[in-house]
C-alpha positions as CSV (number, residue, x, y, z in Angstrom):
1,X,-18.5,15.4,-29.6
2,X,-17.9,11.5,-28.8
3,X,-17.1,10.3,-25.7
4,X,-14.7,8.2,-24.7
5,X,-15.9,5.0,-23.0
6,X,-13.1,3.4,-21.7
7,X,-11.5,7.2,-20.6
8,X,-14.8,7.9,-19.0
9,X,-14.8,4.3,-17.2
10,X,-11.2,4.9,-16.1
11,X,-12.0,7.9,-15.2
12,X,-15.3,7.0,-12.5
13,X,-13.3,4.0,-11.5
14,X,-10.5,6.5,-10.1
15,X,-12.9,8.9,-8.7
16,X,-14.4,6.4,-6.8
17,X,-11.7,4.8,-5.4
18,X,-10.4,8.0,-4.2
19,X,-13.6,8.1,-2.6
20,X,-13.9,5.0,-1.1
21,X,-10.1,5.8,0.5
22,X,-10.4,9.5,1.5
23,X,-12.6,8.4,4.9
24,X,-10.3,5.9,6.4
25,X,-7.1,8.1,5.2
26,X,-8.4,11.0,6.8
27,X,-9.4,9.1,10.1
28,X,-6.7,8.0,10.3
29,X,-4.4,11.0,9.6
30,X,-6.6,12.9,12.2
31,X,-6.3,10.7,15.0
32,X,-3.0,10.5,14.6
33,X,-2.4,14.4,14.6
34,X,-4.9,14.4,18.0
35,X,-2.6,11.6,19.4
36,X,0.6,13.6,19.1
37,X,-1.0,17.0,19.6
38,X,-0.1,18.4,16.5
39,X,-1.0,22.2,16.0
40,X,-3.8,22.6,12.5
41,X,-0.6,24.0,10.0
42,X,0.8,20.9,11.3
43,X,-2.4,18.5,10.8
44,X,-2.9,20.2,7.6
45,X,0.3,19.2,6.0
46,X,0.2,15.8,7.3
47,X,-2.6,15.1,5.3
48,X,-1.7,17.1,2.3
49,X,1.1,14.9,1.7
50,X,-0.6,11.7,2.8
51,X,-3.6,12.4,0.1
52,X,-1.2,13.4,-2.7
53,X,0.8,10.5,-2.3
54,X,-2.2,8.0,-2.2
55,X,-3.2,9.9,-5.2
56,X,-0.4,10.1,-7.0
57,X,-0.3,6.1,-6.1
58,X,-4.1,5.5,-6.8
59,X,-3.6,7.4,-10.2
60,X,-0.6,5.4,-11.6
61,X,-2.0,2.0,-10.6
62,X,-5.3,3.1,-12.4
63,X,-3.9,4.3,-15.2
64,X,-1.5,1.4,-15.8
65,X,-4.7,-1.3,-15.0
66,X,-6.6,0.0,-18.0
67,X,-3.6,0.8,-20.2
């Protein structure tokens, strides 16, 4: 089996920035559920959809930088 080089590259280069962003996003996203009291179903989906959009962002800029 070969590997691809450049897939594999992309592919640490994503991982790691998804990484390097999940500790301030979920910082962040938790202090503002404990600022506005928000119940754990509630903090939960707050940072569901805050990590998939950055995810979905972090993929598509990724992906389109080593296109």
């Amino acid at each position: 089996m070969m590997i691809d080089k450049k897939a594999l590259k992309e592919t640490i280069v994503d991982v790691a920035l998804g990484i390097i962003l999940a500790a301030p996003i979920s910082y962040i996203t938790l202090s503002i559920a404990h600022n506005n009291d928000l119940t754990i179903s509630n903090t939960t989906a707050l940072q569901i959809t805050v990590f998939t959009l950055v995810a979905l962002l972090r993929k598509y800029f990724v992906r389109v930088y080593y296109k």
